[in-house]
C-alpha positions as CSV (number, residue, x, y, z in Angstrom):
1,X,36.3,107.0,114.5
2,X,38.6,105.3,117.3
3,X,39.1,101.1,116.9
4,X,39.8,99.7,119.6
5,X,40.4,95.9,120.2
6,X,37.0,95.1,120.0
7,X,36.6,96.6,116.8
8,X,39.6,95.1,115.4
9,X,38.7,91.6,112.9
10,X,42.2,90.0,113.7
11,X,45.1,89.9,115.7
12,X,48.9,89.7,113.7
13,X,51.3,87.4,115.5
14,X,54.8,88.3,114.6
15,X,57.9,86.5,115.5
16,X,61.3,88.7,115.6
17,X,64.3,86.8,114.0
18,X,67.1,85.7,116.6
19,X,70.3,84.7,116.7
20,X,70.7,84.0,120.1
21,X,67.7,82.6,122.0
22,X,68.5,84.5,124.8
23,X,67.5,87.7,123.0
24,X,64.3,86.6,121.9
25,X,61.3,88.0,122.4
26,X,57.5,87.4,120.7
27,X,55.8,90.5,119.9
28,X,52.0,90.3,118.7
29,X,49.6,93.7,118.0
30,X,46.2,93.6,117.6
31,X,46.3,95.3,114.2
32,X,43.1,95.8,111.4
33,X,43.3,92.8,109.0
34,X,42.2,95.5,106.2
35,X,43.3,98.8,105.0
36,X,42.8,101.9,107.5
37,X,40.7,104.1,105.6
38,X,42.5,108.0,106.0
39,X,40.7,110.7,104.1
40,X,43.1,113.6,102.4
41,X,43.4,116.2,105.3
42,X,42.7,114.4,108.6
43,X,43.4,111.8,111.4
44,X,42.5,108.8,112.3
45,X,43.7,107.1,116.1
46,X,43.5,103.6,116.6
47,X,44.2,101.4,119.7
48,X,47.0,99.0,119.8
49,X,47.5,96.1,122.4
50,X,51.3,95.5,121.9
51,X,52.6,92.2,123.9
52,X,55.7,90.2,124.3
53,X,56.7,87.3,125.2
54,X,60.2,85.7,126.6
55,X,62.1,87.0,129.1
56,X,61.1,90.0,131.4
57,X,61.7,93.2,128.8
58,X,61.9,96.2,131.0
59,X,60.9,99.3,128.6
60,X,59.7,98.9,124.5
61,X,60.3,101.5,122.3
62,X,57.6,101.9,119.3
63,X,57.8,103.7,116.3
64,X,56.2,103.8,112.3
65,X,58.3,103.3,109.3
66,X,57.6,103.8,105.9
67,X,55.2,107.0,106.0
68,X,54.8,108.3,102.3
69,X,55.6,112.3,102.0
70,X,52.8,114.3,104.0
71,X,51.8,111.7,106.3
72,X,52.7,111.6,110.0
73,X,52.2,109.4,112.8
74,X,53.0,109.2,116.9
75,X,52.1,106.7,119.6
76,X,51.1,107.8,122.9
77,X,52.6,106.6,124.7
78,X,55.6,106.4,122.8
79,X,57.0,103.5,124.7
80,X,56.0,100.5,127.2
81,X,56.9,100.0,130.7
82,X,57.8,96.3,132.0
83,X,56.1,93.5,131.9
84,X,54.4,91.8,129.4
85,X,52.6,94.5,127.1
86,X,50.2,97.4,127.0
87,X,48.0,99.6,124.9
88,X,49.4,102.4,122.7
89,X,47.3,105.3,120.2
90,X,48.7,105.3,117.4
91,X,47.8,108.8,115.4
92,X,47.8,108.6,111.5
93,X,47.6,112.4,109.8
94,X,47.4,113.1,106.1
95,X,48.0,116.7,104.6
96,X,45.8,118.1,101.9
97,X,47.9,117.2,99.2
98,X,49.1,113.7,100.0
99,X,48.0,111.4,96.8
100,X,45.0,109.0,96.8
101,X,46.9,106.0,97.1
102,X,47.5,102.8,99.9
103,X,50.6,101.9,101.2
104,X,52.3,100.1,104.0
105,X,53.6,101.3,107.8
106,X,55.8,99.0,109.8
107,X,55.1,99.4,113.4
108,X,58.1,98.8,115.0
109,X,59.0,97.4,118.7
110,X,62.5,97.6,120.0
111,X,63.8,96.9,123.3
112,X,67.4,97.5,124.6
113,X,69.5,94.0,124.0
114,X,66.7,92.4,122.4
115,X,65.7,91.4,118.9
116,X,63.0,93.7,117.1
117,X,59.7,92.7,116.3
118,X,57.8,94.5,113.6
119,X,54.4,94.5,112.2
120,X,52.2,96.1,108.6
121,X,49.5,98.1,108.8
122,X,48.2,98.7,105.1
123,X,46.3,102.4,105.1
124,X,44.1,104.0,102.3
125,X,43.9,107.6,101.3
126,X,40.8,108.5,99.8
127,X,39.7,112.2,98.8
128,X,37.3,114.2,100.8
129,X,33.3,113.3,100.1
């Protein structure tokens, strides 16, 4: 099953930190206010609207954090041209032996001479039915 925006029950506002206010930048995602369900085995793509704002950012970089052993993930595409945000896939993949359990990703959003802004995304791992 793909979510897309419309699907999605909330939107997650998250405010990098900054030290210097000409480096900051607002990023927000349109991310699933409950678990992402991921059964033992397969995939599950989901839509993401990533926006900034602030001053002009020319390319974001995005990338997952915090995958347990046997889990993998990749956006396409992988990074953001200028402006003020796009839409990304994100691709969640559990092997076969990866534990029924849930656990946390950070979706991260980085952008040359600029503050990061990071967001959860809680996924479930259930067993096959």
């Amino acid at each position: 099953m793909l979510f897309t925006a419309s699907a999605l029950s909330s939107v997650v506002a998250c405010h990098s930190d900054f030290l210097d206010a000409s480096l900051a930048a607002v990023f927000f995602w349109n991310l699933p206010a409950s678990p992402l369900p991921l059964v033992q085995g397969q995939s599950k793509s989901i839509d993401l609207t990533v926006g900034w704002t602030g001053s002009a950012i020319p390319r974001v970089e995005l990338s997952v954090e915090g995958l347990p052993s046997g889990v993998t993930a990749a956006f396409s595409p992988m990074s953001l041209g200028a402006g003020t945000g796009g839409t990304t896939s994100l691709s969640i993949k559990t092997g076969l032996n990866v534990p029924l359990q849930t656990f946390t990703i950070i979706v991260r959003a980085r952008a040359k001479g600029y503050n990061d802004g990071t967001a959860q995304l809680p996924v479930t791992v259930s067993g096959p039915r």
